[in-house]
BAFILO-986683 format. One line per 4 residues: number of its first residue (from 1); their letters; for each residue x, y, z of N, C-alpha, C, O. Coordinates in Angstrom, 1 decimal. Layout:
# residues N
NUM) A) X/Y/Z/X/Y/Z/X/Y/Z/X/Y/Z; ...
//
This chain:
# residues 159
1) XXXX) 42.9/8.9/-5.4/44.2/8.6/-6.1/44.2/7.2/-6.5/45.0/6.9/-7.4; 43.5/6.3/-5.9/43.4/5.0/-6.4/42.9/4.8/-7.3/43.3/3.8/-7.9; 41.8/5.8/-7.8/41.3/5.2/-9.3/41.9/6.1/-10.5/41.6/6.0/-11.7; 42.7/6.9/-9.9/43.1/8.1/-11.2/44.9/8.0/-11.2/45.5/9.0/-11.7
5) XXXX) 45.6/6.9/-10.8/46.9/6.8/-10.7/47.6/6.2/-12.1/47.7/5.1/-11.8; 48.0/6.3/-13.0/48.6/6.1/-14.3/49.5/4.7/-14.0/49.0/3.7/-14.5; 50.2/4.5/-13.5/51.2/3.5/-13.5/51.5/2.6/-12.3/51.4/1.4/-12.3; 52.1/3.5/-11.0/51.9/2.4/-9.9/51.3/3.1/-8.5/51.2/4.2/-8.0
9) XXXX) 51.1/1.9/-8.4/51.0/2.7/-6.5/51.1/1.6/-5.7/50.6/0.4/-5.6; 52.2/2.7/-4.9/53.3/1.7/-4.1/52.8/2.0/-2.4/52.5/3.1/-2.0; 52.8/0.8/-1.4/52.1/1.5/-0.2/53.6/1.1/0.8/54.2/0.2/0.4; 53.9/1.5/1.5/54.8/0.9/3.0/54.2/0.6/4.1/54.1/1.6/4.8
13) XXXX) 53.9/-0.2/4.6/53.1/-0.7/5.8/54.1/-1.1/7.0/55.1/-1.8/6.9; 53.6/-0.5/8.2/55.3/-0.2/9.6/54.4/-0.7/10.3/55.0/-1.8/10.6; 53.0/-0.7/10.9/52.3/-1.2/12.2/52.2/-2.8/11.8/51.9/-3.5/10.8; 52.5/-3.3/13.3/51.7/-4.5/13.5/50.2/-5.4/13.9/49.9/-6.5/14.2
17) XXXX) 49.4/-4.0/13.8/48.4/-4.0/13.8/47.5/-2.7/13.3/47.9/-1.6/13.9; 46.4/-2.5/12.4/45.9/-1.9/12.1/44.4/-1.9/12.6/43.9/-3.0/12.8; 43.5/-0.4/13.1/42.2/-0.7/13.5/41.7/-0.7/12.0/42.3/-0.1/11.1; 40.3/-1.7/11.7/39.5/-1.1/10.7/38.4/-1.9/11.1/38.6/-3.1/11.3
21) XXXX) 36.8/-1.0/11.4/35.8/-1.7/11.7/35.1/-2.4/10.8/33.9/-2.6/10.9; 36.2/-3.2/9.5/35.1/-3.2/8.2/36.1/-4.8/8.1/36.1/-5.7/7.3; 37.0/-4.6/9.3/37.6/-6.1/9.2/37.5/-6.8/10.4/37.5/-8.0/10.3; 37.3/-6.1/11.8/37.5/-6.6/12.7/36.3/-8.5/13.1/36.4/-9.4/14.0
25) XXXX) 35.4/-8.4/12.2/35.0/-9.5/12.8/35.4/-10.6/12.1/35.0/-11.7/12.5; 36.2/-10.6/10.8/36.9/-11.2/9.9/38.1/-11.8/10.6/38.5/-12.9/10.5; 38.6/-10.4/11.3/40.0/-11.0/12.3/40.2/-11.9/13.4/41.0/-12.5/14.1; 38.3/-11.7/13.2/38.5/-12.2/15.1/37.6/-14.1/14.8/37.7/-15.0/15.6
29) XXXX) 36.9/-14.1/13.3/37.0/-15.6/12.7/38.1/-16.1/12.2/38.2/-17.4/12.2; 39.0/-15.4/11.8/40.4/-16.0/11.6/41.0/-16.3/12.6/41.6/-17.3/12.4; 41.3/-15.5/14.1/42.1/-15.7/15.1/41.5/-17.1/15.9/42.2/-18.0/16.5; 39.7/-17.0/15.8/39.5/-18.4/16.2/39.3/-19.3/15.6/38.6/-20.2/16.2
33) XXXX) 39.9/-19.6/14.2/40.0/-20.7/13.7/38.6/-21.0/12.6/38.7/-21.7/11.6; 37.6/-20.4/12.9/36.2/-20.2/11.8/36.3/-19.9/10.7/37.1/-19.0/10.8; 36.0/-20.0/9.6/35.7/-19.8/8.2/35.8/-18.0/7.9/35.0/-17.4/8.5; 36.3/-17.5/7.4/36.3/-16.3/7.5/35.8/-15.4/6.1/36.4/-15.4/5.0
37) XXXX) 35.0/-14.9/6.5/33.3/-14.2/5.9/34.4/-12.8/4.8/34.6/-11.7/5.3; 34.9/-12.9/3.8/35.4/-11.7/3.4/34.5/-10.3/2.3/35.1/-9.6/1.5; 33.1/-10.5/2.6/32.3/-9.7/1.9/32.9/-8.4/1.9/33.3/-7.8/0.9; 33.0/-8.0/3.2/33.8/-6.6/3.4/35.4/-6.1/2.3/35.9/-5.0/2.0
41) XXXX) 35.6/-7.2/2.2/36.9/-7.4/1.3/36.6/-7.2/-0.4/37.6/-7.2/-1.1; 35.4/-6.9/-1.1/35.2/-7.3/-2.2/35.5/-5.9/-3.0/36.1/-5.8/-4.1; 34.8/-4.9/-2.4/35.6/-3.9/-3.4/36.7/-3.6/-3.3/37.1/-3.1/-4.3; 37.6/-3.6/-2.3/39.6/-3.9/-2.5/39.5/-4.5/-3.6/40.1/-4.1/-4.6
45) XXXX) 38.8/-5.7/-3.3/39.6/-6.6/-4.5/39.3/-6.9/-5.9/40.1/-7.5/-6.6; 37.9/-6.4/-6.4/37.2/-5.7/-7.4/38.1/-4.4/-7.9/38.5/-4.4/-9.0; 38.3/-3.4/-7.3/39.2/-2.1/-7.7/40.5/-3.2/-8.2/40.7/-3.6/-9.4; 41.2/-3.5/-7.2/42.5/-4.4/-7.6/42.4/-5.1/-8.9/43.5/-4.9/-9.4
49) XXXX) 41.9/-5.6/-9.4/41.6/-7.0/-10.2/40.9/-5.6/-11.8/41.5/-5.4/-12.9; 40.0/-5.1/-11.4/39.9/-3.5/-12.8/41.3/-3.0/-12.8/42.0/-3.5/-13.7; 41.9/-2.2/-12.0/42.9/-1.5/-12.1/44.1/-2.2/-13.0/44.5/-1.7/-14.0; 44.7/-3.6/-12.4/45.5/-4.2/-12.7/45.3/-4.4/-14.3/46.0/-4.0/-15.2
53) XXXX) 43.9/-5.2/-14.3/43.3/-5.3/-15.9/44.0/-4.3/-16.8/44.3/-4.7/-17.9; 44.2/-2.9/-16.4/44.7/-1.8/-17.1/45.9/-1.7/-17.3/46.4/-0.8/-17.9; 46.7/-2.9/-16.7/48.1/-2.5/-17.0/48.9/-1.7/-15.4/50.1/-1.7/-15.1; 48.0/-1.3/-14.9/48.5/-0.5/-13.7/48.8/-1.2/-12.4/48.1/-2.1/-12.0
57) XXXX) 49.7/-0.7/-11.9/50.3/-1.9/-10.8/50.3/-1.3/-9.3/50.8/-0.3/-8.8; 49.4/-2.5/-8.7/49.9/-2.3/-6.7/51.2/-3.0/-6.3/51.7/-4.0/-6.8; 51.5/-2.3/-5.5/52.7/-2.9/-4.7/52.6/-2.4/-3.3/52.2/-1.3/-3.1; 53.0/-3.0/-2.5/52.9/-3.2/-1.1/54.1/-3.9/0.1/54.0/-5.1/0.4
61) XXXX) 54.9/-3.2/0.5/55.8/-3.8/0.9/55.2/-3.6/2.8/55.0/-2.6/3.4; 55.2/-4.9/3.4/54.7/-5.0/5.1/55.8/-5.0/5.8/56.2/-6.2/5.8; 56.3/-4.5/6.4/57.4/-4.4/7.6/56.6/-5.1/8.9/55.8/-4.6/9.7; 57.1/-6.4/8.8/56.4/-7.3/10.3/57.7/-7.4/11.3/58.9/-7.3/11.0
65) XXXX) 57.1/-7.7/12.3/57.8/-8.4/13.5/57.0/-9.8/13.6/55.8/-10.2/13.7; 58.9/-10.8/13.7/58.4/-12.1/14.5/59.1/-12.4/15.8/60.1/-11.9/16.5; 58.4/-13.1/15.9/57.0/-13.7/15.6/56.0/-13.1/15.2/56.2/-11.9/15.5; 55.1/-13.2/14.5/54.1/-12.8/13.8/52.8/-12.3/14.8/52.6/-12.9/15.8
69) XXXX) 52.2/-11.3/14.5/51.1/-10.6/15.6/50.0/-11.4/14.2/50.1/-11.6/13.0; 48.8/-11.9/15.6/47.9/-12.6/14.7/47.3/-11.6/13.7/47.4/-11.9/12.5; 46.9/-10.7/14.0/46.8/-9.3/13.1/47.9/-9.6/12.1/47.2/-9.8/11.0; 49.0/-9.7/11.9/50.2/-10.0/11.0/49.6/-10.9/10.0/49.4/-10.7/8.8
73) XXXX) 49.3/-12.2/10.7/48.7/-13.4/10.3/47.7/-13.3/9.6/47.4/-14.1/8.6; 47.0/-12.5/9.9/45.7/-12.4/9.2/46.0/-11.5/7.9/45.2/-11.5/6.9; 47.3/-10.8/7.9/47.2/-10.3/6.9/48.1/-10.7/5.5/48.2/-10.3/4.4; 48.8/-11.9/6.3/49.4/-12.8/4.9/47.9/-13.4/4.8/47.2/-12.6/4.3
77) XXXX) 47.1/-14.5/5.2/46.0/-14.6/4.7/45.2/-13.7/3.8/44.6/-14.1/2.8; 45.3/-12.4/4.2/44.4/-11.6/3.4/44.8/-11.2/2.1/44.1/-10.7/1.2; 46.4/-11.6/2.3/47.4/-11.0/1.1/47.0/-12.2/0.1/46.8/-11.8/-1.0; 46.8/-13.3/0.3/46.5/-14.4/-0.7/45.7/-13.7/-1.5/46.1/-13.3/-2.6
81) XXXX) 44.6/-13.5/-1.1/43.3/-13.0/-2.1/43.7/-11.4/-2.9/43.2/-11.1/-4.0; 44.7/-10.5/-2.2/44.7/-9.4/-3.2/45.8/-9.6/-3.8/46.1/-8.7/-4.6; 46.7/-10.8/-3.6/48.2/-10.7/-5.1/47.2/-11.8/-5.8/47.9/-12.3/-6.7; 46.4/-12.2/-5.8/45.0/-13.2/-6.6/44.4/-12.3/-7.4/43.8/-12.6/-8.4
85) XXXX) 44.4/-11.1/-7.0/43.7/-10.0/-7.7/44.3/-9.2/-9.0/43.8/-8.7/-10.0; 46.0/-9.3/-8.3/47.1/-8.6/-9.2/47.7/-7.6/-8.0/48.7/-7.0/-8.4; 47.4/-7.4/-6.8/48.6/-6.8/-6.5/49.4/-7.8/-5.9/49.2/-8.9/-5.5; 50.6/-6.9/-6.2/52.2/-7.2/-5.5/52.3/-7.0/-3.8/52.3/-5.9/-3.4
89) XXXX) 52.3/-8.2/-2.7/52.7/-7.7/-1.6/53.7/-8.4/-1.1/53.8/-9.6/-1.4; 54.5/-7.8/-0.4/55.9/-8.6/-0.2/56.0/-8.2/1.3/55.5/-7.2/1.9; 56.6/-9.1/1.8/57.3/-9.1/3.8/58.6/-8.3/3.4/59.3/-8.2/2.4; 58.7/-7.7/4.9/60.0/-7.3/5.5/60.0/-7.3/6.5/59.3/-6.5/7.1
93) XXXX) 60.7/-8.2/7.2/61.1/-8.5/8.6/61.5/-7.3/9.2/62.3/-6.6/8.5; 61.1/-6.6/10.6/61.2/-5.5/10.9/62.8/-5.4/11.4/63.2/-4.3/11.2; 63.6/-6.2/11.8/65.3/-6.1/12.3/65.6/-6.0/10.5/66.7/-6.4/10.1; 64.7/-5.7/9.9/65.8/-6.0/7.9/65.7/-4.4/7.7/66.3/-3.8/6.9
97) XXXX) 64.5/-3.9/9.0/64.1/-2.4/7.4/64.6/-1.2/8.4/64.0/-0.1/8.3; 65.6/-1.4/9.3/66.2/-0.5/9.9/66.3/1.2/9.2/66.0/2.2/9.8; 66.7/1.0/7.9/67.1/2.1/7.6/65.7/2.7/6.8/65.9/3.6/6.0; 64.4/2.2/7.1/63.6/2.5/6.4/63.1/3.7/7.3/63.7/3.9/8.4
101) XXXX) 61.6/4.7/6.9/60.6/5.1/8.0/59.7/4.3/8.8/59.0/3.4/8.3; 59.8/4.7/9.9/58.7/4.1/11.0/57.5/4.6/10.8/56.9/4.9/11.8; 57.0/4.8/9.8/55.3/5.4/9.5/55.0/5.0/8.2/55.9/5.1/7.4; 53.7/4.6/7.9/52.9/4.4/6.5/53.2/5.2/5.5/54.0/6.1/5.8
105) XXXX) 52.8/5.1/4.3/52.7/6.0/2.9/52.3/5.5/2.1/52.4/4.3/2.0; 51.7/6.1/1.3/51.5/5.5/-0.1/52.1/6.6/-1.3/51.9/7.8/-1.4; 52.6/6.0/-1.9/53.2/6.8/-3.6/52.9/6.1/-5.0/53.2/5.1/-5.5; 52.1/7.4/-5.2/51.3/7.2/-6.8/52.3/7.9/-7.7/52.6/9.1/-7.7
109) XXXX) 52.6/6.8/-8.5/53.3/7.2/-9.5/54.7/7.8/-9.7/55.3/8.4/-10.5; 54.8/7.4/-8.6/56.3/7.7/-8.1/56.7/9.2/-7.5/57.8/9.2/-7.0; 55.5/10.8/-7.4/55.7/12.0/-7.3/54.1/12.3/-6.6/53.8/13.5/-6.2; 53.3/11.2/-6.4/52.3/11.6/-5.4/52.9/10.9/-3.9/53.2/9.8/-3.7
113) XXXX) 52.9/11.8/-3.1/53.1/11.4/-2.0/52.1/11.4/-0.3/51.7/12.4/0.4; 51.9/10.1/-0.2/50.4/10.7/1.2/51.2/9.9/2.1/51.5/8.8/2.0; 51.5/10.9/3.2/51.8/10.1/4.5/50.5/9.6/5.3/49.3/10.0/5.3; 51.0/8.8/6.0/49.3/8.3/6.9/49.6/8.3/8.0/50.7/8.0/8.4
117) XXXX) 48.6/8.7/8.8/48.7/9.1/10.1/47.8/8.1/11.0/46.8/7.6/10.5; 48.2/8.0/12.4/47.4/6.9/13.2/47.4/7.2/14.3/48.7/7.3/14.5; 47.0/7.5/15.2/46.6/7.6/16.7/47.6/6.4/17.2/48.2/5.6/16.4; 47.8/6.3/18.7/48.2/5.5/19.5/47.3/4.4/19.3/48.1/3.4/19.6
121) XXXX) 46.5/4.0/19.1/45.5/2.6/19.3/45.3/2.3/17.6/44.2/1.7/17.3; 46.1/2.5/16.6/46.6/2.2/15.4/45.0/3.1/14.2/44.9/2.9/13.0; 44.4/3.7/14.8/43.0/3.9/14.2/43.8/5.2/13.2/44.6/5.9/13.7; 43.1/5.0/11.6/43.6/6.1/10.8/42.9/7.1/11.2/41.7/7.2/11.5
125) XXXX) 44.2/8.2/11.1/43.7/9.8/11.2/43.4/10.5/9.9/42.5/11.3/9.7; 44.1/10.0/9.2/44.1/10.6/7.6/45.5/10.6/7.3/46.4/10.2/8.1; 45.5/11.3/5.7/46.6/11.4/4.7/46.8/12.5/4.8/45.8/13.2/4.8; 47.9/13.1/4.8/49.3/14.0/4.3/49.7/14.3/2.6/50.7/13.7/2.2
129) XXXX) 49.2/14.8/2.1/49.5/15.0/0.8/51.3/16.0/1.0/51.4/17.1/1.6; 52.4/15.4/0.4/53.4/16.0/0.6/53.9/16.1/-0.9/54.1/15.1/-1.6; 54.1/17.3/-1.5/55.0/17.4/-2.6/56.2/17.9/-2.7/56.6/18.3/-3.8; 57.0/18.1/-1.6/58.1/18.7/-1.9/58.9/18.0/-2.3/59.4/17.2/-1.4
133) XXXX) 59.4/17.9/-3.4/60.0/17.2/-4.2/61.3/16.2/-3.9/61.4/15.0/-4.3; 62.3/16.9/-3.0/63.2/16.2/-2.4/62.8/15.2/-1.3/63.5/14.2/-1.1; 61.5/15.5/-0.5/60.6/14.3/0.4/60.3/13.3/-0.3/60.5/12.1/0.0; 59.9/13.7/-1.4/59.2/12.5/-2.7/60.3/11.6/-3.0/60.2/10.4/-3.0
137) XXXX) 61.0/12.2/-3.3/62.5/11.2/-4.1/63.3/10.3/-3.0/63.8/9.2/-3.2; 63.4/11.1/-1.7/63.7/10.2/-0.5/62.8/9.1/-0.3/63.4/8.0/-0.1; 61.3/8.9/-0.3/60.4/8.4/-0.4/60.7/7.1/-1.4/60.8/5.9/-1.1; 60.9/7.6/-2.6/61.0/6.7/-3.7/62.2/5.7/-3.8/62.3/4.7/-4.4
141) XXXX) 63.2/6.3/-2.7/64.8/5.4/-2.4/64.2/4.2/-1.5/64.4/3.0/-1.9; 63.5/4.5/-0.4/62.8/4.0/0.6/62.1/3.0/0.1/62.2/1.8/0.5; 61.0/3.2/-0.9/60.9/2.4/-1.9/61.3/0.9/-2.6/60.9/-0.2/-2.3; 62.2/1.5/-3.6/63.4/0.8/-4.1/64.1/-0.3/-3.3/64.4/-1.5/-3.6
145) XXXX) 64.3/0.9/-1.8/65.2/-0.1/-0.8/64.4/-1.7/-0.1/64.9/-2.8/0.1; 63.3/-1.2/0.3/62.0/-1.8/0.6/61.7/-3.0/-0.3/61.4/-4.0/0.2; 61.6/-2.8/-1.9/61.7/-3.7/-2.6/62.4/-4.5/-2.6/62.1/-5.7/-2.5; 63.7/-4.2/-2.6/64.6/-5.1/-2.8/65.1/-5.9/-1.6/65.8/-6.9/-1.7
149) XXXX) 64.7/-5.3/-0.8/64.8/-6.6/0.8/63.7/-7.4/0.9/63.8/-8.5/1.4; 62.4/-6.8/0.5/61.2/-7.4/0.9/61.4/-9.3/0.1/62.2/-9.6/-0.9; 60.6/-9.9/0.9/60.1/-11.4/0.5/58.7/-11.3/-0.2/57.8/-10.7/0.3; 58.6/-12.0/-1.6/57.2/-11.8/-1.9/56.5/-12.7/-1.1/57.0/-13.3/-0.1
153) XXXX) 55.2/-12.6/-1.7/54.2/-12.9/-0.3/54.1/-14.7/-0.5/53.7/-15.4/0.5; 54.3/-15.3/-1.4/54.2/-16.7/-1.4/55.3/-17.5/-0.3/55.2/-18.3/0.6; 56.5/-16.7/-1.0/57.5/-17.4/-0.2/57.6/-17.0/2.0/57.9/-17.5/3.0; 57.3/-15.9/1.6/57.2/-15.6/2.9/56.3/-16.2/4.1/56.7/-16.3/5.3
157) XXX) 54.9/-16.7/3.5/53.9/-17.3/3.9/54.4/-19.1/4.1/53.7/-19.8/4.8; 55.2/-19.5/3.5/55.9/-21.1/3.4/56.7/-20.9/4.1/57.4/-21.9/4.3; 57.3/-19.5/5.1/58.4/-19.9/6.0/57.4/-20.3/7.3/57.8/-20.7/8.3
//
């Protein structure tokens, strides 16, 4: 769905930490202060930087807790390089997104809907493809609402 999406795709991010074996030694140069190696990072941001080229837009709204989990930290860091690319990522303080969902998603084009699923130890299980239409449109409020509380990622990163 990432490379066949027409207009936008919108993600909700609820965990304060995510597993992925394709970052963790990235995370763990960033948490000690080292230069941090982002090869693993390059087709994200290759896809991001084509796609965008087209007119077609990422957006990403992160629901954190602060204090910030270095995991958090590492991911406004990482956010530099993909709104560098063209996507959109913005903060939400987690006491702001009360009335939001406690679980991930992503929505393509405003009527694809994938929930994401995670184990206890944050490791992805997979996507939920949901189309029932009234799920979708709640989704899309959530959205909206998410937008419009979120901090984009510059200013958020200067607090």
């Amino acid at each position: 769905m990432f490379r066949t999406f027409k207009h936008t795709a919108y993600r909700l991010e609820t965990l304060d930490h995510y597993k992925s074996p394709n970052e963790a030694e990235a995370l763990r140069q960033f948490v000690a202060g080292e230069p941090v190696e982002l090869d693993w990072f390059q087709n994200w941001l290759t896809m991001i930087r084509e796609t965008t080229a087209e007119g077609r837009r990422f957006m990403r709204v992160r629901v954190v807790t602060v204090p910030l989990t270095d995991y958090s930290r590492f991911g406004v860091f990482c956010s530099e390089h993909t709104n560098a690319a063209g996507e959109d990522i913005r903060y939400l303080r987690r006491d702001e997104a009360a009335d939001l969902p406690d679980y991930d998603y992503w929505l393509f084009d405003s009527y694809k809907l994938v929930r994401m699923h995670f184990d206890d130890d944050e490791n992805f299980l997979g996507g939920e493809l949901i189309e029932d239409p009234a799920v979708v449109v709640q989704h899309n409020y959530w959205r909206d609402a998410a937008w419009h509380l979120a901090t984009r990622r510059d200013d958020f990163a200067s607090e």
